[in-house]
N, C-alpha and C positions, 0 to 999 in steps of 0.2 A: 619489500619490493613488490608483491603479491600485492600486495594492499592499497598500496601507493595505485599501481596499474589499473586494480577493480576499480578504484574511488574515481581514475581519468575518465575509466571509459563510463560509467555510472553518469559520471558531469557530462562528457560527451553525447550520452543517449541525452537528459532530457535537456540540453540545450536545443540539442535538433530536435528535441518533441516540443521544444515552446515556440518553435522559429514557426510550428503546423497554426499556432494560433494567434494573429499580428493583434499586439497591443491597442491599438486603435482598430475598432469596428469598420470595416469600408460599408459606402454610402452604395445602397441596392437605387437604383435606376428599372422600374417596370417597362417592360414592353411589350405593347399589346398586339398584339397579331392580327389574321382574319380565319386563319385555321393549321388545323395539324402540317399540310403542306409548307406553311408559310415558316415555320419555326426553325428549320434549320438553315433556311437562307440569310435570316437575319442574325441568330447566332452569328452566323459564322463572320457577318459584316462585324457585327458590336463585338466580336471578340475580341477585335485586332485592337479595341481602344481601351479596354480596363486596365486597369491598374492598381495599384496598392489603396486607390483614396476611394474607387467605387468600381461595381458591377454593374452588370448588366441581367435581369432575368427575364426570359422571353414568354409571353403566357396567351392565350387565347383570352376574348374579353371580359369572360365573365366566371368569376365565381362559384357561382351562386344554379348555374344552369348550363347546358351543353349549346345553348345560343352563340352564333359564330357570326362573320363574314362581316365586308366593310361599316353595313349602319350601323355594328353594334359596335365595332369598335370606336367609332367617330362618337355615336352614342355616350360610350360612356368614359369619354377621355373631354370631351367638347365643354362640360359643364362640372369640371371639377379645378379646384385649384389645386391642386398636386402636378398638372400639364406643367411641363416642364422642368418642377422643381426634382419632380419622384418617378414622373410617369412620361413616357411620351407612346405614339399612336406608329404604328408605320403597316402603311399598304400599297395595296398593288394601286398603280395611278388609272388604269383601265383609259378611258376617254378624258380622265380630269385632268390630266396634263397639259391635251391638246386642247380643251374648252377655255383653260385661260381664263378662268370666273365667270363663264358668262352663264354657269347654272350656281345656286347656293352651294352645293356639296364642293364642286369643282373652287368656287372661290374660299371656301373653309381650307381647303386642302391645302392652297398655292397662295396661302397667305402668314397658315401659321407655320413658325420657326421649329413646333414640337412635333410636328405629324411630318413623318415622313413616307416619301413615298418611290417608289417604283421606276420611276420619268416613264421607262417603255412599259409596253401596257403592261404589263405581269411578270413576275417570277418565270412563269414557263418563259418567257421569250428570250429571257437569260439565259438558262437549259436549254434551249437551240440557238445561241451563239456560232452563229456557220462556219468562222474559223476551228472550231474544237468538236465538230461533228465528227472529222475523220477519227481524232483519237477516242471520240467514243463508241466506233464502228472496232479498232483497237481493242480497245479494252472488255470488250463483249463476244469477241471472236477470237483472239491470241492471232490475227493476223492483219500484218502491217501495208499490204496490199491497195493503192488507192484508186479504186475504181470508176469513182467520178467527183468532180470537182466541186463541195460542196460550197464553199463563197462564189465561186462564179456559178452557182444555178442559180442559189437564192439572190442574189445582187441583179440577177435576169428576170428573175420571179417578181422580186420584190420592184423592179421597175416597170413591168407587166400591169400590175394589179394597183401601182401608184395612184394614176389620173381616178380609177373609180374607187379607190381609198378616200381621196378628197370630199367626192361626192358623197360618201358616207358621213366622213366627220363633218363635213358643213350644214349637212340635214339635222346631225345631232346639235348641233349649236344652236339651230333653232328650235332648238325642245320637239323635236319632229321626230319623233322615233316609228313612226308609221309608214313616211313613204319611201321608204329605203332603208327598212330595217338592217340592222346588223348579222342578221341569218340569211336574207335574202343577197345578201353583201359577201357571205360564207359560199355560198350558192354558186357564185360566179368565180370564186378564187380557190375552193379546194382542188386539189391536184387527182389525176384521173389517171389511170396506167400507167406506169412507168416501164420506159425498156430503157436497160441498164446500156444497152447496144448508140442506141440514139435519146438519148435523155432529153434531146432540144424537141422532140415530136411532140411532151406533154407541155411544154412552155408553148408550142404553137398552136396548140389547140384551146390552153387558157389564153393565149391571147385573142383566138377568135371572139371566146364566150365575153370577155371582157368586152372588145371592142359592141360587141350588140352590143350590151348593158349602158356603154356609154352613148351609144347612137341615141338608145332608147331616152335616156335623161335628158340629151341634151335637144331633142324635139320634145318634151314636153314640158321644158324650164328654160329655154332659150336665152332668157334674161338675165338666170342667175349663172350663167360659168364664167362669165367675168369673174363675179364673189366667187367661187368656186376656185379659178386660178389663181385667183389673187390671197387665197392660202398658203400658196408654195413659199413665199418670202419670209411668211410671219413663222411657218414651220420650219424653214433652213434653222431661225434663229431656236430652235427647239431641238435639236439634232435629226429632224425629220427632213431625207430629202429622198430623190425616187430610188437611191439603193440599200435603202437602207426602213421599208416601209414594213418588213415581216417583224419588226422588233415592237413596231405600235401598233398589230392589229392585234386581237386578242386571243391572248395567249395556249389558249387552250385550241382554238382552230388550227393555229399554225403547226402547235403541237403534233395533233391528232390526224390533219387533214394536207398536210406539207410534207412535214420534215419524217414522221413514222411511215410516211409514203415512201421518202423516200431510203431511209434508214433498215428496213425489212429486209427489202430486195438487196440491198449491198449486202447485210449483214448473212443472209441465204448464200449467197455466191461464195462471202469469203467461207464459211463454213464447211463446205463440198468441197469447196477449194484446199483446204487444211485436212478434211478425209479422206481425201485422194492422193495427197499427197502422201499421208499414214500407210494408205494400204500402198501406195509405188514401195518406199522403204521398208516395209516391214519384211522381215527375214522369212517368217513363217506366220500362221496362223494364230497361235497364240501369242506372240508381240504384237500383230495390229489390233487383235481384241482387245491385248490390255493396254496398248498405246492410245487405240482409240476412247475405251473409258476414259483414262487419264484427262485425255484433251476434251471430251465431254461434260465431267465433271469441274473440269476448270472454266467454262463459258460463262456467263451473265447474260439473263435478258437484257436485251439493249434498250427496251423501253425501263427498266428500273436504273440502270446504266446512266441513260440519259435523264434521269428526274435527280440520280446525283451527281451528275457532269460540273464540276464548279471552276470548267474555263474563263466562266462568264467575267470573271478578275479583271479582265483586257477589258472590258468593255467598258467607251466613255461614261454609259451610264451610272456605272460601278463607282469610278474615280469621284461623278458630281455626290454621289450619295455620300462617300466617306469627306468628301470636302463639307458637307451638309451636317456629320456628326459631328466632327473637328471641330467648327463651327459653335454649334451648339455645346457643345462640352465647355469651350473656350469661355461663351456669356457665363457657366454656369462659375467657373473660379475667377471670373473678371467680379461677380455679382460675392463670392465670399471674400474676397481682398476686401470688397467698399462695403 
């Protein structure tokens, strides 16, 4: 009986030790990146699709060298035939979304079926997703408190700073990076003091600055804001309309110069707010010390907080990309059937 029982469980282990290694090899799928940042936003997209017949591995472009960012990746996925079969490309769409081909990088990007990309300009714009800002105000401060309304600023912002968005990207369509650079573009659209008390003061005062900026354009181009307005239709059909413009300006501005503006100052308040309330309840002197560690030691910066915020799910852009893998997966066993 002893024997019988060793010999089950003996067969029981290495069954379940052979199940660790699937008789059929799955098919590795490369994906190149633009940098360290960029690696675990795509994981986490290409995860949801492996399967028993193939993987997914995410890698920076090169080898061979610590060389990074979009040309290399385009670089060196553009002139191999492995695209598609082994490898595909995926980046941030920065401006080649909205350019629509009308530079060569932009029309490589929005042509081939194996480069994938971004739609909004970057990864960061994902990461400030303004639905999912309060629960990363949450989860960096252990309190649930909502002190201001982060979709109804940015939808006010991002409708603020729309008309001279336009004139941004229409200058870049014409290979025009000069007369209205995209820092001078930064210039009029970062955010300036915030009081948490009246939040609408810094949206009126980037409207003022805005409003120059467009007075200024449109006396000294009079002719082109026709072309200028006559962007807003071709962009609806891109998911670009005016509440929704902080998603395609770049991403690192909005980041840095928006959304940590306005993410500090809430996250300062709930904070004092939560120590305040320690030292009201604390019994004596030694509970709020040690209560107050406790809840210290439990906080997160809310800028590392927010770089892994991964609300971003909800977002239409999100749904076209995994319609875009689905897709592309689909040619690759439509092509082993024939």
């Amino acid at each position: 009986m002893a024997t019988s029982l060793k010999h089950n469980l003996t067969s029981a282990y290495f069954n379940a030790a052979n199940k660790l290694y699937p008789k059929k090899a799955r098919r590795r799928i490369v994906a190149y990146v633009e940098s360290y940042d960029d690696v675990a936003f795509w994981r986490t997209l290409l995860a949801e699709f492996e399967t028993d017949e193939y993987y997914f591995q995410v890698m920076l472009p090169s080898a061979t060298s610590l060389a990074k960012g979009k040309k290399m990746v385009l670089m060196n996925t553009l002139n191999t035939t492995e695209l598609g079969k082994s490898l595909i490309a995926c980046v941030d769409s920065d401006y080649d979304f909205l350019l629509q081909g009308k530079t060569s990088v932009s029309h490589k990007i929005n042509s081939s079926p194996y480069i994938f990309q971004t739609y909004a300009y970057a990864i960061e714009n994902f990461h400030c997703y303004a639905e999912s800002l309060h629960e990363v105000c949450v989860q960096a401060t252990l309190n649930d408190r909502m002190l201001i309304d982060f979709p109804a600023f940015l939808k006010r912002y991002s409708q603020i700073v729309y008309p001279l968005f336009l004139w941004n990207v229409w200058f870049y369509r014409q290979r025009d990076t000069y007369t209205f650079p995209m820092y001078d573009f930064h210039t009029y659209t970062s955010l300036r003091e915030i009081n948490l008390r009246y939040p609408e003061k810094s949206l009126e005062s980037l409207q003022q600055r805005v409003n120059q900026k467009l007075a200024e354009l449109k006396k000294k181009f009079p002719h082109n804001i026709n072309q200028v307005n006559g962007l807003q239709a071709e962009f609806k059909e891109l998911g670009l309309v005016p509440e929704t413009t902080y998603l395609y300006m770049q991403g690192h501005h909005v980041m840095d110069n928006v959304v940590m503006k306005l993410l500090i100052p809430v996250c300062t308040v709930l904070r004092r707010e939560r120590e305040q309330e320690i030292k009201r309840l604390a019994e004596h002197n030694e509970q709020f010390r040690n209560e107050l560690t406790c809840y210290q030691n439990s906080q997160v910066n809310v800028e590392i907080m927010l770089k892994k915020n991964v609300a971003y799910k909800r977002l239409f852009h999100y749904d076209w990309l995994r319609q875009d893998i689905s897709e592309y997966l689909e040619e690759g066993r439509n092509k082993q059937k024939s």
